[in-house]
C-alpha positions in Angstrom: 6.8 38.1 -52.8 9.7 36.2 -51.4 9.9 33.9 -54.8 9.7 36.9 -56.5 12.9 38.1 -54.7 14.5 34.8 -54.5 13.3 32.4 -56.5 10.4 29.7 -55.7 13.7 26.8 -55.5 15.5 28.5 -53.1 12.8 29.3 -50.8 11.0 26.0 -51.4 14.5 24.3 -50.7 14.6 27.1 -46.9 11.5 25.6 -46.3 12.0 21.9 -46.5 14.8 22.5 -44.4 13.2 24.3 -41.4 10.4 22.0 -41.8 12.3 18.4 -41.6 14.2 19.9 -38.6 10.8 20.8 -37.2 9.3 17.8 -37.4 12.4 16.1 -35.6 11.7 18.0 -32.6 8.3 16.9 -32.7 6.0 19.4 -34.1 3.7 17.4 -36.5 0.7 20.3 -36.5 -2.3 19.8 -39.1 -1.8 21.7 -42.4 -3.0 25.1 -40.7 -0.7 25.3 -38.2 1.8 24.0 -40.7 1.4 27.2 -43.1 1.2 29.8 -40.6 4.6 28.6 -39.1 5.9 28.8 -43.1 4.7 32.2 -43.5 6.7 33.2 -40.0 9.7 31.8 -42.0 9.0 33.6 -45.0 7.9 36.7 -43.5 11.7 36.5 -41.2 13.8 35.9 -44.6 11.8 39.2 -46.2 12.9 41.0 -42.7 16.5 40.0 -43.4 16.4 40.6 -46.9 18.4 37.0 -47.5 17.5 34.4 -48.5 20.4 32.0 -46.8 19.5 31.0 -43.1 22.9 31.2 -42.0 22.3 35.3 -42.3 19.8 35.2 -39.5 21.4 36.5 -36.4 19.9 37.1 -33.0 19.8 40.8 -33.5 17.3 39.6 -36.4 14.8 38.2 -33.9 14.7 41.0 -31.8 13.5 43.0 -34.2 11.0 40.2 -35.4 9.4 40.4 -31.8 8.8 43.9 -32.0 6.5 43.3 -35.1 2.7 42.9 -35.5 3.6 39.5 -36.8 5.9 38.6 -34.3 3.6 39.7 -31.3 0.5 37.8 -32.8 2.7 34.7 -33.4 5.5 35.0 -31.2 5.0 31.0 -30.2 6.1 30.3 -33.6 8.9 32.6 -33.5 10.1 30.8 -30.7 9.6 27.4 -32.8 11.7 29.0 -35.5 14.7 29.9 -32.9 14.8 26.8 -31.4 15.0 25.1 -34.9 17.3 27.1 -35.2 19.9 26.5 -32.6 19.4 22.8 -33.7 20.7 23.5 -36.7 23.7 25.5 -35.5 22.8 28.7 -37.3 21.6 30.2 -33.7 23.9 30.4 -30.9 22.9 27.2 -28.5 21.2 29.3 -25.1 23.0 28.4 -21.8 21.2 26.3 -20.0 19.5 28.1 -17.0 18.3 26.7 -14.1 14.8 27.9 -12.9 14.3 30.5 -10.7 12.4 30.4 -7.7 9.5 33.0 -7.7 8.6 34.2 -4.6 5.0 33.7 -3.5 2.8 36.6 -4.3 1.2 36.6 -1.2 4.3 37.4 0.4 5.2 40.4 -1.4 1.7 41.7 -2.8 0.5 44.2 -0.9 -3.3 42.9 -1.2 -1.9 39.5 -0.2 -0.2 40.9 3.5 -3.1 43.1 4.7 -3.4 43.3 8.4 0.2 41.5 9.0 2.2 43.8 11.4 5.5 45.4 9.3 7.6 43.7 11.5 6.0 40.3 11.1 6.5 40.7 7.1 10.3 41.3 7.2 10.6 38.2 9.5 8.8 36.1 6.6 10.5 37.9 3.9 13.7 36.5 5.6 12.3 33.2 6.1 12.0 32.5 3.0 14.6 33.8 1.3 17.2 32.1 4.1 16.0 29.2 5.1 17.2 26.2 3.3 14.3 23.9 2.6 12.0 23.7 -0.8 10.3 26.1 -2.0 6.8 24.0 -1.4 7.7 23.7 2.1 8.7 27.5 2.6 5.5 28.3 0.8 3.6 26.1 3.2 4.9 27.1 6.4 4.2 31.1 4.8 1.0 30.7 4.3 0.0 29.2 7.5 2.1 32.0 9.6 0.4 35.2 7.4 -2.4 33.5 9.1 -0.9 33.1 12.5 0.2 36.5 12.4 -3.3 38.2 11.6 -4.6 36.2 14.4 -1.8 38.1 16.6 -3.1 41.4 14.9 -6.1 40.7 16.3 -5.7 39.2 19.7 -2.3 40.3 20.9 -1.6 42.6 18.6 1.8 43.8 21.0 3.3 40.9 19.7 5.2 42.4 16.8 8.5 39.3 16.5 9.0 35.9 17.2 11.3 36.6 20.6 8.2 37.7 21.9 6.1 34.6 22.0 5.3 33.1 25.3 4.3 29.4 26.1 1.2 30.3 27.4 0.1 32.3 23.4 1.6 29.2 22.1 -1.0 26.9 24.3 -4.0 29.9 23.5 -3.2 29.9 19.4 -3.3 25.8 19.4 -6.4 25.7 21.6 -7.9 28.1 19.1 -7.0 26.2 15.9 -8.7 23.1 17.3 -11.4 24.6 18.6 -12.4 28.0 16.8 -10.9 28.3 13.5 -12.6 28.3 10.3 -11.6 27.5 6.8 -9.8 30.7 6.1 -11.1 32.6 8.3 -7.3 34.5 8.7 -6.5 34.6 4.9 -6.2 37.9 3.2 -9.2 39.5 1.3 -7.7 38.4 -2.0 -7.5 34.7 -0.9 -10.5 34.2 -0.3 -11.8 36.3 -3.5 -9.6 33.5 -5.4 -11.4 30.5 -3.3 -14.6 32.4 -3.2 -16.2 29.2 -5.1 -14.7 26.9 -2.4 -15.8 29.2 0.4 -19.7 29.8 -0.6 -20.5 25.6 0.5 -18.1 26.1 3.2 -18.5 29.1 4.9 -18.0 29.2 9.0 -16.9 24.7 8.6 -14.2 24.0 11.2 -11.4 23.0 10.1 -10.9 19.2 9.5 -8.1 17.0 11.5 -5.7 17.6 8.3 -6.3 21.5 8.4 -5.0 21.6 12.4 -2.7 19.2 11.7 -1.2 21.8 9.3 -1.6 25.0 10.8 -0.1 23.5 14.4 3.0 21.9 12.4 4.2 24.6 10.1 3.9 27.0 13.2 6.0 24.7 15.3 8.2 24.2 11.9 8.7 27.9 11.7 10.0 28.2 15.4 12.0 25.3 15.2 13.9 26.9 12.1 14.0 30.1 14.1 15.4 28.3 16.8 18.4 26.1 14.2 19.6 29.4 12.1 20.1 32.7 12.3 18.3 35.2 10.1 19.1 38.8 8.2 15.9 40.8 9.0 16.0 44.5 7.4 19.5 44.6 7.2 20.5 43.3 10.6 21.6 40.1 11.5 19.1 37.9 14.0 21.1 35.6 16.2 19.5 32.1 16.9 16.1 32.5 18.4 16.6 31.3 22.6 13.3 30.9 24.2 12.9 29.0 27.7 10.2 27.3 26.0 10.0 24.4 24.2 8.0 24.6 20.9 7.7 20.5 20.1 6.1 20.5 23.2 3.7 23.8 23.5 2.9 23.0 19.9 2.6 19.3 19.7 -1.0 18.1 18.0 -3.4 16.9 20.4 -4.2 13.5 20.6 -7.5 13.5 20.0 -6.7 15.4 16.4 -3.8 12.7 16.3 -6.4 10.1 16.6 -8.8 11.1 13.0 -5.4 10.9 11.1 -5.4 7.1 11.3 -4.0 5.5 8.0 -6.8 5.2 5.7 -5.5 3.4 2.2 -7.5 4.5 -0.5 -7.4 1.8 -3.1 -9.4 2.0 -6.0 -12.2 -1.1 -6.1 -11.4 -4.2 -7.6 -13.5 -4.1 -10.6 -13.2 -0.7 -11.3 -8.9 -1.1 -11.2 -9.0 -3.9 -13.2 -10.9 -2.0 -15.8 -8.2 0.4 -15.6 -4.9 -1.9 -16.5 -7.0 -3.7 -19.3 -7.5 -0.1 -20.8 -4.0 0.8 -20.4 -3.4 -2.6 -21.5 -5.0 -1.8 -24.7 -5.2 1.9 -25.4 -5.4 2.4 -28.9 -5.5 5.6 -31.1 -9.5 4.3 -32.2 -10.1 4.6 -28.5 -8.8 8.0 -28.0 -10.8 9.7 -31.4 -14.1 7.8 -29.9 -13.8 9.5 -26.7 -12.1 12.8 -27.5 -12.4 13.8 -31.0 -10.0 16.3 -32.5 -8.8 16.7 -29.5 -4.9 17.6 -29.1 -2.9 15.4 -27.8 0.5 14.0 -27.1 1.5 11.0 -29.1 -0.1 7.7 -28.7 2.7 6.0 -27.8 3.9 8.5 -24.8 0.3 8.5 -23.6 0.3 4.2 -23.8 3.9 4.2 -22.0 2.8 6.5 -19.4 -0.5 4.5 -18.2 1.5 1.6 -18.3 3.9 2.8 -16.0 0.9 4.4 -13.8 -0.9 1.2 -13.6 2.1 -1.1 -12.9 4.8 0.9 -11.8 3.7 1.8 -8.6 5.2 5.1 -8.3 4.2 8.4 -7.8 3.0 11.0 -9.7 6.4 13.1 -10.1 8.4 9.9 -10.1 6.4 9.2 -13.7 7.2 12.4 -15.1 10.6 13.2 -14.1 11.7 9.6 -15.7 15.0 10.1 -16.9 15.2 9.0 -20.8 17.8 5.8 -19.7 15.3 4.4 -17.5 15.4 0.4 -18.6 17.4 -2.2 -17.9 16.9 -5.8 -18.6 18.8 -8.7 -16.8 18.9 -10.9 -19.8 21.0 -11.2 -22.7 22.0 -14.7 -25.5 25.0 -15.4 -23.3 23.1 -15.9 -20.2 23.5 -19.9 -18.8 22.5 -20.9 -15.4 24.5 -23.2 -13.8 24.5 -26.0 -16.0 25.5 -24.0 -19.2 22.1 -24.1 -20.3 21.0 -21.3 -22.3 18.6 -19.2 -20.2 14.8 -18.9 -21.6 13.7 -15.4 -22.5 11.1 -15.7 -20.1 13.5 -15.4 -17.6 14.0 -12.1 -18.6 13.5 -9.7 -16.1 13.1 -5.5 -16.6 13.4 -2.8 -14.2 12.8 0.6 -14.2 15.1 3.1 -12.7 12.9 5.3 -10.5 14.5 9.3 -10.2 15.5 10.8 -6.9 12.1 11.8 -4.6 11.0 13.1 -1.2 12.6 10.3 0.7 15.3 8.6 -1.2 17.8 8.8 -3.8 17.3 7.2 -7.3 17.0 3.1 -7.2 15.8 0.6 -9.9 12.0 -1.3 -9.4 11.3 -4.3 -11.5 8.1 -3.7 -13.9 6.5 -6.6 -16.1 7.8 -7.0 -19.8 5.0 -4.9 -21.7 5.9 -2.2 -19.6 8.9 -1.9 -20.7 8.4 -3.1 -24.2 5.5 0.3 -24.4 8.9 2.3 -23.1 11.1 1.0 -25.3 8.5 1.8 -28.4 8.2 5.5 -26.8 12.1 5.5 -26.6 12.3 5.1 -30.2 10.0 7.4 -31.7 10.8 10.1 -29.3 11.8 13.3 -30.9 15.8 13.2 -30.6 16.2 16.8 -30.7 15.3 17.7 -27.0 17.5 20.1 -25.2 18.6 19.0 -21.3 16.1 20.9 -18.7 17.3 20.8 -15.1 15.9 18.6 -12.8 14.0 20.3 -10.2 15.2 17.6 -7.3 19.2 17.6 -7.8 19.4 20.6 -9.9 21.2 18.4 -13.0 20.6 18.7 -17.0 18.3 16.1 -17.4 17.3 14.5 -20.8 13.3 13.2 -19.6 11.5 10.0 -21.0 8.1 11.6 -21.3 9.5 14.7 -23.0 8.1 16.4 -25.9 8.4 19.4 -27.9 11.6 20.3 -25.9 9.1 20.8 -22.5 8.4 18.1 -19.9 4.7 16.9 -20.0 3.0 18.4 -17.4 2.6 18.2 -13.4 -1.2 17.2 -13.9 -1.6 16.1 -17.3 -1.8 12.3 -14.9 -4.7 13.4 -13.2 -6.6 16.2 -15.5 -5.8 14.2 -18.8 -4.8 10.6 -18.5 -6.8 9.1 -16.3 -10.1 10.5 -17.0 -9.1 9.2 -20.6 -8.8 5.9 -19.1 -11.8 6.0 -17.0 -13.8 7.3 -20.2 -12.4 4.3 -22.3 -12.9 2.0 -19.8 -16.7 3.0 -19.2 -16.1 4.3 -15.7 -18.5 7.4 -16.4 -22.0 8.4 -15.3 -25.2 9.4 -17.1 -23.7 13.1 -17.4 -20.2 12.0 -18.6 -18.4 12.6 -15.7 -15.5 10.4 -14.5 -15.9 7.4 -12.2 -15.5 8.4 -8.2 -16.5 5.8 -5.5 -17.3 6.6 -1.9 -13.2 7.6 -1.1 -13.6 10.3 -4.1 -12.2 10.5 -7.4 -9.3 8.3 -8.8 -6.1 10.1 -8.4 -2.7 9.5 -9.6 -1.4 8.5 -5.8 -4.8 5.7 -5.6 -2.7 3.6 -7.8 0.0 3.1 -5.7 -2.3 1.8 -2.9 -4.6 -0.3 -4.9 -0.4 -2.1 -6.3 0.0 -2.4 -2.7 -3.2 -3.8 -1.3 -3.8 -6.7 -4.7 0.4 -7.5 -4.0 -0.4 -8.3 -0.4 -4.0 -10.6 -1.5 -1.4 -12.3 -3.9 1.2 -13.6 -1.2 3.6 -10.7 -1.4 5.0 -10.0 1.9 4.5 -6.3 3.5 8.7 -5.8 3.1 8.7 -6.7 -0.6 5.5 -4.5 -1.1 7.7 -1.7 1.2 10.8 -1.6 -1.0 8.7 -2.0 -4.2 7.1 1.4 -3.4 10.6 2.7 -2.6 9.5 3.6 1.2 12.8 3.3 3.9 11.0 2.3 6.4 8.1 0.4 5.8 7.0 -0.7 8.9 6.1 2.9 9.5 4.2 4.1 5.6 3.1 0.8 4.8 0.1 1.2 6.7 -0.8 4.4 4.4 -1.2 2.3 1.7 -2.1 -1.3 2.7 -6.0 -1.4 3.6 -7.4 -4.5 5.4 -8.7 -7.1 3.9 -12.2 -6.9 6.1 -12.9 -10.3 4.7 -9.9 -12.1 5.2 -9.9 -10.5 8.9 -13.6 -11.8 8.8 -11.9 -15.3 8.3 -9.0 -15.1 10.5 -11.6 -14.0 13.5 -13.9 -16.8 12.8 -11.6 -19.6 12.7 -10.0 -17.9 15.9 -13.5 -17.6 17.5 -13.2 -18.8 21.5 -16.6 -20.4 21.0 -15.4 -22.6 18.0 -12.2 -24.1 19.5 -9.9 -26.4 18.0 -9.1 -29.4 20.4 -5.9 -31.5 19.7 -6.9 -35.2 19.3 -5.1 -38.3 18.7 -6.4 -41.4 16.2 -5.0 -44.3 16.5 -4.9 -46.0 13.1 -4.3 -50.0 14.3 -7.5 -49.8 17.0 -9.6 -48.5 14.1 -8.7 -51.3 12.3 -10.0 -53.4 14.9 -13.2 -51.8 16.1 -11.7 -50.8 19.3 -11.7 -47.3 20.7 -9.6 -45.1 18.6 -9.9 -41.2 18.7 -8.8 -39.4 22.1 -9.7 -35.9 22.6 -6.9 -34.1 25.0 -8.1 -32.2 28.2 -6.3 -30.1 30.2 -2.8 -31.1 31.5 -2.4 -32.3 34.9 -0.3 -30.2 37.1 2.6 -31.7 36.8 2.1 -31.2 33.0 1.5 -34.6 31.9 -1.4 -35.3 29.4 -5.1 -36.3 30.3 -7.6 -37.5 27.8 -11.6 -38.3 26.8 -12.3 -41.5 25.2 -15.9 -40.2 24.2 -16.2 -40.6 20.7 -19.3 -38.0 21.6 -16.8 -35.7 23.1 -18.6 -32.4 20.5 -21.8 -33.2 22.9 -20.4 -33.4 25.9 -22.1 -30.1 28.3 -19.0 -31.2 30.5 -15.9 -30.6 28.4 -12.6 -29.9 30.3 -14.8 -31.2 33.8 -14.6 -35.0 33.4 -12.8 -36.3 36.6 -16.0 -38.5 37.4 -17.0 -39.7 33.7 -16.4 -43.2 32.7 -14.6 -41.9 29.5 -12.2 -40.2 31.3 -8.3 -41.0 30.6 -5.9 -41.0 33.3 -2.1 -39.6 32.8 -0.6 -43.1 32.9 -3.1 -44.5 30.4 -2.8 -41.3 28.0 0.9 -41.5 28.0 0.5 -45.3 26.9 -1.6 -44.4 24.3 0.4 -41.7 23.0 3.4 -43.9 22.7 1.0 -46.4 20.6 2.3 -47.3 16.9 0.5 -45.2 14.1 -1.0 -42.6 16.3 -2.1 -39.6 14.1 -2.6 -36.0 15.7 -5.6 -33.7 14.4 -6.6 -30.7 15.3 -10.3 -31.1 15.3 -12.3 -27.9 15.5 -14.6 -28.6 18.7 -17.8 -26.3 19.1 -19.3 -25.2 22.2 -22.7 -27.0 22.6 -25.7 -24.7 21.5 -27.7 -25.5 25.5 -23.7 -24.3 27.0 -24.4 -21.1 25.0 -27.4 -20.6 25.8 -27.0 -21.1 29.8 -24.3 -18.5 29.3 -26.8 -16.5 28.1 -29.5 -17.0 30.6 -26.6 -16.2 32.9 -25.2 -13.0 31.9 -29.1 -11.7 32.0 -29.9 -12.8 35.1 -32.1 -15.4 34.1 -32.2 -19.1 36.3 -30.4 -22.1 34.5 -31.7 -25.2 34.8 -29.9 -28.9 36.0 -27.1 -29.4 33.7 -27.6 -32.4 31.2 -25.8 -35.5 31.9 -22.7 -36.8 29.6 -23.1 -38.2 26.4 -23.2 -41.8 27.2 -20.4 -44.2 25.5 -21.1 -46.3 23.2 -20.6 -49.4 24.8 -18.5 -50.7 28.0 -14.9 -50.9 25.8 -15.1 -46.8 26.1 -14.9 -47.2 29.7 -11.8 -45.9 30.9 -12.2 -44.5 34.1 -13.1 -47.2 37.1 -14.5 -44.7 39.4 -18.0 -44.9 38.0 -20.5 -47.1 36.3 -20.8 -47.4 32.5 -23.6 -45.8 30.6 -23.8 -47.0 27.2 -25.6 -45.7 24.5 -28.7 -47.5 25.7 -29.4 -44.9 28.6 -28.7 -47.9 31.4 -26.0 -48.6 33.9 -24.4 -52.5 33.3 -21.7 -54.8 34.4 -18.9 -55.0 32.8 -18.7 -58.6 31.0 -15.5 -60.7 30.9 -14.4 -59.5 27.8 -14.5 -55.9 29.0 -13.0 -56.9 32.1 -10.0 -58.3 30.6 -9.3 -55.2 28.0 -9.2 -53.2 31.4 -6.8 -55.5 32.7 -4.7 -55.7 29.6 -4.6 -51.3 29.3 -3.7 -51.6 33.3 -1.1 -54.1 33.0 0.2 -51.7 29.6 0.4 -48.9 31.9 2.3 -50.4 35.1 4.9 -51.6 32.1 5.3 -48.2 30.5 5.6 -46.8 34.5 8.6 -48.9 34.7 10.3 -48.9 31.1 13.3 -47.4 32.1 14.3 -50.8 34.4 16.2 -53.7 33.3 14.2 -56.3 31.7 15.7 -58.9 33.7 13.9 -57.3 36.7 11.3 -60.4 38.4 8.3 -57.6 38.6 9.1 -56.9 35.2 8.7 -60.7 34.1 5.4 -61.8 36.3 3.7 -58.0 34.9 4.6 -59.9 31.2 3.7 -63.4 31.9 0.2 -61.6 33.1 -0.2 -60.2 30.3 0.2 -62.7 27.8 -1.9 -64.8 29.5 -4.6 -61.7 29.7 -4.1 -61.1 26.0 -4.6 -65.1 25.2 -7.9 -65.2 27.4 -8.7 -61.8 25.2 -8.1 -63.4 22.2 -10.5 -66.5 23.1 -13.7 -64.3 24.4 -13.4 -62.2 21.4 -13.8 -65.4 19.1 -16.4 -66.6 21.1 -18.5 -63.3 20.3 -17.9 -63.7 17.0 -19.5 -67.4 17.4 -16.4 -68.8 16.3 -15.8 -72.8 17.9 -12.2 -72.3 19.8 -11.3 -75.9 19.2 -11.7 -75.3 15.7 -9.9 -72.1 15.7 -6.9 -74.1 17.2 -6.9 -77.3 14.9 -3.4 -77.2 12.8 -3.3 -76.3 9.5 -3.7 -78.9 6.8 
């Protein structure tokens, strides 16, 4: 009919119009969707009786609405104003910032049943008055409707807040921890609505979180009372003075306080991994093999937004409320370092500029390169005509990132569309289908952000990076919300700090190696005047006696162990020294009761140069006590001689003591020299015949 009345060119050229401007904002529908939003078009020009869109007025739509046609397709209507205002035939709406909606079991009267009338104005004015957001009032009304049905019941001459005691405030806490049930004070409607939830739950306490709630927001709500004054039914309420103090009555005891214990619930390794390889490498193949027909946003909005989800770190909100200028790079052709060398690409670095949350105000978090380079892609195939919707945080026109047909994507499309996707494409699904839960639950939009934290810290990044990464202002206090132990690096860390595997400080000395002499000293226990003491045991790991050794031949003396730290190419270890297996077990026998036998005697040396300590005889490795021979004798002398010189190393040389200890000791050291040859079976005469 309408190219009847106004010709098939003009209304063919009406529609190409519309339809180009349509498809700039985004709406790409299959061909059914396409004609029925055509036949709105035509169907409004016939209304008008004009063919020109710049007839169409507002008055126009009105009457549209009130149509069969425009009630059965009044979304399309809607498509066709908005295309519309783009093209400037339509007067551009003022933007208009969101009202808030009062909670309907506030002001429902099947919502406030059994709440005193006195109780409800209070809360009406609560709400409305007190400046906080809307999903904390709502929290701290719910909780109180409760509270105050609980008065109803118990004390029901409590009718207003000036009334309450500390002795009901002690008798309400004492009965959340103890008596309550899941809703067992919500209205009949409430629990019609969780009706589902409350057939496998019926007459449960309620968990540490569910006191933990009900105990703050009551101690929230008297705080408030206490800060402002309120306008209840038409009178103005001065602050709220009480000779009580409600951080105290109402604090959370600290046995609740106990089961709320950080618990970081990071998704498993395997099962995470699988996730940023499918985000990775989402593909539209992928998304027709596991949903089919199924509607969704565009490809490259969904790939942008799992990017971001697996490597951004941030929350849920923070993704979605990404303002569209979100990118910046810190490298550009100009860039030199210090030399005036050009700087490689690869040094380019992107960050992302995180929007304005619970805790902080907006700041920028580095991101890797495909990351950004899956925003930038978004960036440019986003529709460009979006109108500015107000940001629900600082109130401000806002032109969103993940925006699409002129409405922000979702609050849960993360958790009820993307990452089941993922999970599905990444074969994180059960016989039935279902998506992947471990023992902490499902995977969740907030799991990512721990499971970032927790493979950060395994990778060397320090708890304060990890801290300002997730944007947290104090991290000392939230990090431990989202790092988890590492049970097997703790495993580690306990085992090598074991007490029964100690680690014993030794010294080798590298030159009496070289010569077959006694070389590794195991220090004891300092003397107490602090100076060192040593074991010359090479056998020291056997010994029953460690740390006991006053009486063993291998014991050191101070003087000797100072000399022999002072020696040239001493090494220090750290050697990791076990307790011996018959020690442990005598410690055993002992904490049962049980008799221990003799002790065993020291490891015996292997051979009369590891004797040390004068006081007793030398056992070698042979099991037999022996004389020392002359050799022996004179390495004795030699160490003794060593040590009286090191004693007095702070007097002149030209002292006489000083010169005879010397002259003994060459003469010890030549005599050393000789009887050491002699073992060997070497001829001293020939050993001293001048070379030819």
């Amino acid at each position: 009919m309408a190219e009847i009345l106004f010709g098939s060119a003009v209304v063919q050229q009406v529609i190409d119009r519309v339809l180009q401007a349509r498809e700039a904002k985004g709406y790409t529908e299959n061909p059914k969707g396409k004609r029925a939003f055509v036949f709105v078009l035509v169907f409004t020009l016939l209304l008008n009786r004009n063919p020109s869109l710049e007839a169409l007025t507002p008055p126009i739509f009105d009457i549209l609405s009130g149509t069969e046609i425009g009630k059965r397709e009044r979304g399309r209507v809607e498509q066709l104003r908005r295309v519309l205002m783009t093209l400037g035939i339509l007067p551009e709406e003022r933007l208009r910032l969101a009202e808030e909606r009062p909670p309907r079991q506030l002001f429902q009267d099947d919502e406030v049943q059994d709440v005193h009338p006195q109780w409800l104005a209070w809360l009406r004015a609560f709400w409305r008055q007190t400046p906080i957001s809307e999903q904390a009032r709502n929290a701290i009304i719910g909780t109180m409707l409760m509270a105050c049905r609980w008065l109803g019941s118990q004390h029901p001459e409590i009718t207003e807040p000036k009334l309450w005691t500390r002795e009901l405030a002690i008798e309400y806490v004492a009965f959340v921890c103890h008596e309550a049930t899941i809703y067992d004070y919500a209205s009949p409607a409430r629990r019609q609505l969780f009706a589902d939830y409350l057939k496998r739950r019926q007459g449960a306490p309620l968990k540490a979180t569910g006191i933990r709630k009900r105990i703050d927001c009551l101690r929230s709500f008297f705080r408030y009372l206490q800060k402002y004054a309120y306008e209840v039914n038409g009178y103005l309420q001065p602050r709220l003075e009480i000779n009580w103090n409600p951080v105290d009555a109402m604090a959370l005891p600290r046995y609740v306080r106990a089961q709320l214990q950080p618990n970081p619930r990071n998704i498993e390794e395997e099962a995470w991994l699988k996730l940023v390889w499918t985000a990775c490498t989402l593909n539209a193949e992928m998304v027709q093999d596991i949903a089919p027909g199924t509607r969704m946003y565009p490809l490259p909005m969904v790939r942008a937004m799992a990017l971001v989800w697996v490597t951004g770190c941030r929350r849920s909100d923070e993704i979605r409320r990404l303002p569209l200028a979100c990118i910046r790079s810190e490298w550009a052709p100009e860039m030199v370092d210090e030399h005036g060398v050009q700087l490689e690409p690869a040094e380019q670095l992107w960050y992302l500029r995180v929007p304005t949350n619970k805790y902080r105000g907006e700041f920028w978090s580095p991101i890797p390169e495909y990351t950004a380079e899956a925003i930038l892609a978004w960036k440019a195939l986003r529709p460009k005509n979006q109108p500015l919707v107000p940001d629900r945080k600082t109130r401000q026109p806002t032109a969103y990132l993940f925006q699409y047909r002129e409405k922000l994507v979702g609050s849960e499309f993360l958790n009820d569309s993307l990452i089941p996707l993922l999970c599905k494409a990444a074969g994180l699904i059960d016989e039935q289908g279902t998506p992947y839960r471990d023992a902490l639950g499902s995977i969740t939009s907030h799991r990512a952000r721990a499971s970032t934290a927790y493979y950060l810290k395994a990778m060397g990044m320090t708890p304060y990076d990890i801290g300002k990464l997730l944007g947290h202002t104090n991290p000392n206090q939230t990090l431990p919300w989202y790092l988890k132990e590492n049970l097997h690096q703790l495993g580690r860390m306990y085992r090598k700090a074991n007490p029964l595997d100690r680690t014993v400080h030794a010294l080798l000395d590298t030159q009496a190696a070289g010569h077959g002499e006694p070389c590794v000293f195991y220090y004891l226990s300092e003397s107490p005047d602090g100076r060192p003491r040593m074991c010359g045991n090479p056998n020291f790991r056997l010994c029953y006696h460690q740390l006991q050794c006053a009486e063993c031949e291998a014991y050191i003396e101070t003087e000797l162990a100072e000399v022999i730290e002072q020696r040239p190419g001493v090494l220090h270890l750290a050697v990791p020294i076990p307790l011996p297996d018959q020690l442990i077990a005598d410690l055993t026998k002992q904490e049962e009761g049980t008799p221990i036998g003799e002790p065993p005697p020291p490891p015996p040396i292997p051979s009369a140069a590891f004797h040390f300590n004068k006081k007793g005889a030398t056992r070698t490795e042979s099991g037999c006590s022996q004389d020392l021979s002359e050799l022996d004798q004179v390495r004795a002398q030699v160490m003794n001689l060593e040590t009286q010189l090191a004693a007095k190393g702070k007097q002149d040389a030209r002292n006489v003591s000083i010169r005879l200890l010397k002259q003994e000791l060459d003469a010890l050291k030549k005599r050393m020299v000789e009887l050491e040859r002699q073992q060997q079976g070497e001829s001293p005469g020939e050993m001293d015949e001048p070379a030819r």
